[in-house]
N, C-alpha and C positions, 0 to 999 in steps of 0.2 A: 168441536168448538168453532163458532163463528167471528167471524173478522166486522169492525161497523169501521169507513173511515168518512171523514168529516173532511168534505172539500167543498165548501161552499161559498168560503172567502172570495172576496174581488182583489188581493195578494195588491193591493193597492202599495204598499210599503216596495213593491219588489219592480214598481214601474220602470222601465218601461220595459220588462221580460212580460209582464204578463198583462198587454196590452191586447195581444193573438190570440196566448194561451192562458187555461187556469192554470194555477200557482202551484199544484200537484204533476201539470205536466211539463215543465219546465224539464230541458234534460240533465242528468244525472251520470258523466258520461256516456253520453250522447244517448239514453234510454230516459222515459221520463222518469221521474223522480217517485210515485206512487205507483207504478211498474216494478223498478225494481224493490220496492218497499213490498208489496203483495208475493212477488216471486218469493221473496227470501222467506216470507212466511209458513213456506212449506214444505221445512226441513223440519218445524213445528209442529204438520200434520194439519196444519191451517187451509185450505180449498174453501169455503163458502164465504165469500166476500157481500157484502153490502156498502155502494159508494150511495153518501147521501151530498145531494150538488145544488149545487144554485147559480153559479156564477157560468156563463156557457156550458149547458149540462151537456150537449149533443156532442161535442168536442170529445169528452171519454166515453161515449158509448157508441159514438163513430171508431173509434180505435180501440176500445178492448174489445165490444158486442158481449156478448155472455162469457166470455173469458176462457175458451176450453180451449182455444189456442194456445193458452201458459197454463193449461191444466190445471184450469181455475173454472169454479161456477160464480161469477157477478150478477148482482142484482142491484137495481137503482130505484135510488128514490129523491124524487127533485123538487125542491120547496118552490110553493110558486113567491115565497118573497123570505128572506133571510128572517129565519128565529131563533138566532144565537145559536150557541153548543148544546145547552141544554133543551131546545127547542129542538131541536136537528135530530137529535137523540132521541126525542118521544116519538116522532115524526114515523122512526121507523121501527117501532113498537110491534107492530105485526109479523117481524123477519125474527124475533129470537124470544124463544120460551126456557134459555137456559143460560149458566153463565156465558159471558163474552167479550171478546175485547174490544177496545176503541183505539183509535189512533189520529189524532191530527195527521194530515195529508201533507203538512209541510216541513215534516222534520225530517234530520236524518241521523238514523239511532244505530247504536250494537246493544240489544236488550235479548236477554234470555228470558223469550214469553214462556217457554217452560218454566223456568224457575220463577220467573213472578207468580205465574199459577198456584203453585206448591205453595210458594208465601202467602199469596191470598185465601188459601182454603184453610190453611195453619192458622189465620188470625181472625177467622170464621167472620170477616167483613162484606159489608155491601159492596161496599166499593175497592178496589186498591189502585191508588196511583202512584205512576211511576215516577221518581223527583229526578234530578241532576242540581250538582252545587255551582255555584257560580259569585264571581267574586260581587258584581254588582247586580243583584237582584230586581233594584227599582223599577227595569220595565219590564218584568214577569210579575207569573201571581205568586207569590211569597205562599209556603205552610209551613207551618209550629206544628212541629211533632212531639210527640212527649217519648221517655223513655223505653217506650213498649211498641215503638214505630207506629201509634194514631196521631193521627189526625188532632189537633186541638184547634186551632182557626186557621183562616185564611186571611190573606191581604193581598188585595189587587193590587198592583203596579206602585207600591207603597213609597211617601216618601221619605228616602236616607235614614231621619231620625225615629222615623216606625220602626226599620226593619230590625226582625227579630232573630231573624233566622234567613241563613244563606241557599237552604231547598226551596228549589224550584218547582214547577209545573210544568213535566218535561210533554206534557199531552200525548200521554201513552197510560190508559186505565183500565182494570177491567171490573165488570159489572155483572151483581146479580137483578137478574128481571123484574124485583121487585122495586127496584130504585124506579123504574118506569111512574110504580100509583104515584112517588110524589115529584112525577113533572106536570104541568098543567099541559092539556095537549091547544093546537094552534094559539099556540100564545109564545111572543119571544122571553125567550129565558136565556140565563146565563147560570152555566153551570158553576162559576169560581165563584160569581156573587149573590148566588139565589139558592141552586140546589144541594149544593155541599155545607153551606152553613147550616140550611133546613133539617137534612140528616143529621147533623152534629146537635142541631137542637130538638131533635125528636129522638134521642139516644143510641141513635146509630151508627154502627162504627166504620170507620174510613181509614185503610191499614197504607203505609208508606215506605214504598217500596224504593231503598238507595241501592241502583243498581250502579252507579261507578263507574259506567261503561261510557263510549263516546256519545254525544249528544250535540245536535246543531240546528237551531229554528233558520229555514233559509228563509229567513225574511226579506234581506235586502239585497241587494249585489253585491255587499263588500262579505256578507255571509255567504250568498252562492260563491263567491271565489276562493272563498276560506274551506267552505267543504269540498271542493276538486284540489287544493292542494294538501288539504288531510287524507284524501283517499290516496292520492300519489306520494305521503309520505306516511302512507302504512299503517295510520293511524287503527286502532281497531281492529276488527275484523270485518267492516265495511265491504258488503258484497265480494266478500271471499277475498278480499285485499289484492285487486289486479296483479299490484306492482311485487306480490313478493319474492318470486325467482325474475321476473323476465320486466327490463323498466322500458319496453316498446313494445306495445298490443297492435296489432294491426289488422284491420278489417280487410272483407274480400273485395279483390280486381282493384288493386292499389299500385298505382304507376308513380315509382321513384326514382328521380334521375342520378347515377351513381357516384353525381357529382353533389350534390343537397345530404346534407350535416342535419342529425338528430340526435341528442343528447338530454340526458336528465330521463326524467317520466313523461312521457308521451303517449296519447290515446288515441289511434288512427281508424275512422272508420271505415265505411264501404264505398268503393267508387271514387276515390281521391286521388287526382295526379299533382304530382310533386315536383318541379320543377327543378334545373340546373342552379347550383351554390343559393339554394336556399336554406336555411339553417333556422332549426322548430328546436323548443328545448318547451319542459315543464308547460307541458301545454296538451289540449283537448281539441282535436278536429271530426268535424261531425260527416255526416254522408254526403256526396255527391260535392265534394269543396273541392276547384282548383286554386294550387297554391303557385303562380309564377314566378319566371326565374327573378335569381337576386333579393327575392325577400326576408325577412325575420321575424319570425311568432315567436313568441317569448314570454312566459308565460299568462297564457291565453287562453281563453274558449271558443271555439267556433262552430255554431249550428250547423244545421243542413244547408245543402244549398248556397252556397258561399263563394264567391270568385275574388282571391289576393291580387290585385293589378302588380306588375312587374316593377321590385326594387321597392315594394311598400315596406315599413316597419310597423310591425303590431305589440304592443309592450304594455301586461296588465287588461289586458282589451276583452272584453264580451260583443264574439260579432252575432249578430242575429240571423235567423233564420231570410235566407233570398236576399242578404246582402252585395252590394260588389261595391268593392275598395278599389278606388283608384290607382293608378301606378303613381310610386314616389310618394305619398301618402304617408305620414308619419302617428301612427297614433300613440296614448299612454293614457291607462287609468283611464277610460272610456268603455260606452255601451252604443256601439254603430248599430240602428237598426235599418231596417229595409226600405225604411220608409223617408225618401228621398236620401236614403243616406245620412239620415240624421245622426249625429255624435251628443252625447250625453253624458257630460264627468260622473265620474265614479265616486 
């Protein structure tokens, strides 16, 4: 079985992280975010990946290349101009002659593609997608399922007194090949408001799979913050759940002064020295970050590449990659990026 994901968003919503990077490689304790989303695929028995891109495509095939390095084979395919989901999808028609899955590139899931499989061969469907419930629906695409888990319509981003139902469109589906004859090819489409109705009204079925498990669109910054403190509070099974014997990971050639305080869930990477009565609690540090003395990270993110100036305070903060923080520095609820040290409320 083959893997299709769909990264061809401008993660406009998620500025100013993905101002550098696409929105799939944002990191995900400190690995990008479709990294470890591919990796974990392969306790599925999942290896032949298809990234379809648009938005900096050179960006992930400069850092995966063909993928055998995570014992993975990638292939790519790059729109030369955005044609929706469902456009994105016909695009790469050529890579699969047999069932397969899809996956938006910006979520982060605990789905048993095993057992969705088994479901969708049981409801002998073209398509199955994966839903998640949620209490406010309105900026997702809404589906009405009927009692036999189909598909009955869809509703884009519906407003309040539309909505009918609280299943989501958690952008995890899989597909048979024949859904392909009915996309148009070089043509933008969208799959929630064009191709899933089309099947629905040419009689074909659409099987809805509640799988219950965790679910998180990182769209914005206050969701990328929301998924590093679910993974640090164990939520799921989220990449083997770091935190569940040991609440301090720590990466290679990491210099700690035995006087600097860490507590809570902390993610240390490679290359980081840590300086005297610094004190890091519920927080993410990325590679190659010095942290100097007298400072406080608290729970925060910090990319690569990163220098804490002496006695700063970082509180709620995403620092970006090649940032330096001056000393005495006080942040909160901020996004510092590299770029003259720019600060951006959260």
């Amino acid at each position: 079985m083959k893997a299709l994901f769909l990264a061809g968003g401008n993660g406009t919503r998620l500025h100013p992280l993905t101002e550098s990077v696409p929105k799939p490689m944002v990191p995900i304790m400190n690995k990008p975010l479709i990294e470890r989303t591919m990796v974990d695929l392969k306790k599925f028995g999942i290896t032949d990946i298809v990234i379809s891109n648009c938005y900096k495509p050179y960006y992930m095939k400069k850092y995966f290349g063909d993928g055998k390095k995570l014992g993975l084979n990638i292939q790519y395919v790059v729109e030369d101009y955005p044609l929706g989901t469902g456009g994105a999808i016909k695009n790469t028609e050529s890579h699969f002659d047999d069932t397969f899955v899809i996956f938006n590139s910006d979520i982060l899931f605990d789905v048993d593609i095993k057992k969705m499989l088994d479901f969708h061969k049981s409801r002998h469907a073209l398509i199955t997608i994966a839903v998640t419930e949620v209490e406010d629906p309105t900026v997702y695409g809404v589906i009405d399922v009927d009692q036999m888990d189909y598909a009955v319509s869809f509703k884009e981003k519906p407003k309040l007194e539309d909505v009918s139902s609280n299943f989501i469109n958690a952008g995890i589906y899989i597909f048979e090949p024949e859904v392909f004859r009915q996309i148009p090819a070089e043509t933008v489409v969208s799959l929630e408001r064009e191709v899933f109705p089309k099947i629905l009204d040419n009689g074909g079925k659409i099987a809805v799979y509640k799988n219950g498990g965790y679910w998180m669109d990182i769209g914005t910054p206050e969701k990328y913050m929301q998924a590093h403190k679910d993974i640090m509070n164990k939520k799921g099974t989220l990449f083997n759940s770091y935190f569940n014997k040991r609440n301090v990971i720590i990466g290679e050639n990491v210099s700690i002064h035995p006087k600097a305080v860490i507590e809570g869930s902390v993610f240390i990477g490679d290359n980081v020295k840590i300086g005297a009565n610094v004190y890091i609690s519920n927080s993410v540090i990325g590679n190659n970050v010095t942290i100097n003395p007298e400072c406080k990270v608290i729970d925060s993110i910090l990319w690569d590449d990163v220098n804490i100036g002496r006695d700063a305070k970082l509180y709620s903060t995403i620092v970006l990659s090649g940032s330096n923080i001056a000393r005495n520095s006080v942040f909160s609820k901020t996004i510092i990026t590299s770029k003259e040290n720019q600060s951006i409320a959260i």
